[in-house]
C-alpha positions in Angstrom: 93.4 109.3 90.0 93.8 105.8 88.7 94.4 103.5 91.9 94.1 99.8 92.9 91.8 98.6 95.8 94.9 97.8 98.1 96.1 101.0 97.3 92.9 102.8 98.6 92.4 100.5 101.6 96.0 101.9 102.8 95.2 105.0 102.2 91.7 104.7 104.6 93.7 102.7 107.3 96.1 105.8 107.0 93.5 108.5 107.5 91.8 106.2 110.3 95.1 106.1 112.8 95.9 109.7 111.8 92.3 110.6 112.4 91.4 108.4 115.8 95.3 107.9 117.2 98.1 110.8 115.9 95.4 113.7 116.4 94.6 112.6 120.1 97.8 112.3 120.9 99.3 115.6 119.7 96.4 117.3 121.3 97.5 116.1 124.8 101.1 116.9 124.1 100.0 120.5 122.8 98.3 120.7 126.6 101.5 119.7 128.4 103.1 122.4 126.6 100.5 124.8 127.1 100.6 124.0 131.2 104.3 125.2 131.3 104.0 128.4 130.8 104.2 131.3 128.2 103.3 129.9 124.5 105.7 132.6 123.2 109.0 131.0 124.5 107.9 127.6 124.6 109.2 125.4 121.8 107.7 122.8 123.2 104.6 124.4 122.4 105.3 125.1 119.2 107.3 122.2 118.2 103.5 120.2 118.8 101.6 123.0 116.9 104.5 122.3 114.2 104.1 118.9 114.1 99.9 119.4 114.2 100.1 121.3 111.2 101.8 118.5 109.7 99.0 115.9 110.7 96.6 118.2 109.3 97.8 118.3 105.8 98.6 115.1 105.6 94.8 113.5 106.8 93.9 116.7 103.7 95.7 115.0 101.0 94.7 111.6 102.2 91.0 112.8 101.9 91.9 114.5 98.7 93.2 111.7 97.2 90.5 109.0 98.3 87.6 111.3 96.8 89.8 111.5 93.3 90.5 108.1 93.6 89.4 105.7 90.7 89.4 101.8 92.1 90.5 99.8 89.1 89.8 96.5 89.8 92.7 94.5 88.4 91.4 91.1 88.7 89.3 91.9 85.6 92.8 91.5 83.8 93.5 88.6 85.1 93.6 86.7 81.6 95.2 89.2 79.5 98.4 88.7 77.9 99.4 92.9 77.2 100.3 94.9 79.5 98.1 97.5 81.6 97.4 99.4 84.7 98.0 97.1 87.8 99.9 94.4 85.8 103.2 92.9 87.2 105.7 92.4 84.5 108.7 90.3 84.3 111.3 92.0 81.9 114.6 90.7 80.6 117.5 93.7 80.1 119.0 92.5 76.8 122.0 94.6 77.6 122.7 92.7 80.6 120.7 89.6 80.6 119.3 90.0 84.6 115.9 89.7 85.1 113.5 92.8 86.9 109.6 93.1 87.7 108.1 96.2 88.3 104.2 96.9 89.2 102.0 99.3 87.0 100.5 101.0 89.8 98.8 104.9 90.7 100.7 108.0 91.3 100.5 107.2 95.1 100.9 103.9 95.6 104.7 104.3 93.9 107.3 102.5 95.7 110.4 102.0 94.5 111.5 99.3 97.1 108.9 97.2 96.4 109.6 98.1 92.3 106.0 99.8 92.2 106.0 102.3 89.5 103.8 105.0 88.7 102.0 104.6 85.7 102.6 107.4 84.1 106.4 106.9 85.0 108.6 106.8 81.5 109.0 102.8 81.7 105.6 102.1 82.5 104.5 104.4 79.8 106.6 102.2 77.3 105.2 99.2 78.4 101.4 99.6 78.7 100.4 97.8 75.8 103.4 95.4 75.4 102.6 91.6 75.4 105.0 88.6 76.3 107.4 88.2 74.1 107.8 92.0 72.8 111.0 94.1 72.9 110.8 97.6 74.4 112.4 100.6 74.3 112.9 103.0 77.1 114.5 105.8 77.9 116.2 105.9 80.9 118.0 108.8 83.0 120.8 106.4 82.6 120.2 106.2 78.7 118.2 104.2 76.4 117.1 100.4 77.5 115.8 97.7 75.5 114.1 95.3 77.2 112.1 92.1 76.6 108.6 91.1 77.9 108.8 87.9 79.5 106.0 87.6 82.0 102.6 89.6 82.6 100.1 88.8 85.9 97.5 90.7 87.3 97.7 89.0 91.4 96.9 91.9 93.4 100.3 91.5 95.4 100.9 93.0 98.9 
């Protein structure tokens, strides 16, 4: 699972508070529960055990994830011109003439308000390769694009 270091640290500090902090605390609210009474009528009770569950398989797939995890160091790219995993490209819509980046990043580090995409994602699959300079095609739920390559960097932004 192709992910950058920042990527990876987020996930660790994630596992760490849900580890040390969210488990803790959902204990103790499962024993206040427990202390008022029958389990079977309490939803109290099992409105915590509910919400344990979900801590549970969320610290799993965090652990799943950081063992499948492949750290690509991006700064390596630093002085290429194409397009690849961690790059942040600058694209020009030549339908409309405005001006988008995205970020080439893993499957989990995807986020759409920050314009993150996955790298498998259709557009970054049509731009991996692509250097400054070169039209692209993609298609689009909303249609076919063309769009041109006007910037490539490899910062490791926040």
């Amino acid at each position: 699972m192709p992910m950058t270091a920042s990527g990876l640290k987020k996930l660790q500090d994630e596992l760490k508070l849900l580890t040390g902090v969210e488990r803790m605390k959902i204990a103790a609210e499962i024993e206040v529960a427990r202390a008022h009474g029958d389990l079977r009528e309490n939803a109290e009770y099992h409105a915590a055990k509910e919400k344990q569950g979900h801590i549970e398989g969320r610290i799993n797939d965090i652990n799943g994830w950081i063992n499948r995890a492949e750290v690509i160091d991006v700064s390596k790219f630093k002085d290429s011109k194409d397009v690849k995993f961690g790059a942040n490209v600058e694209l020009l819509d030549l339908e409309t003439d405005k001006k988008v980046q995205y970020r080439l990043v893993g499957e989990i580090e995807t986020d759409l308000k920050k314009r993150w995409i996955s790298v498998a994602s259709p557009v970054a699959r049509g731009l991996i390769g692509k250097k400054v300079g070169d039209a692209v095609t993609i298609q689009s739920p909303g249609g076919v694009k063309e769009f041109e390559v006007l910037k490539v960097s490899y910062e490791d932004a926040e």
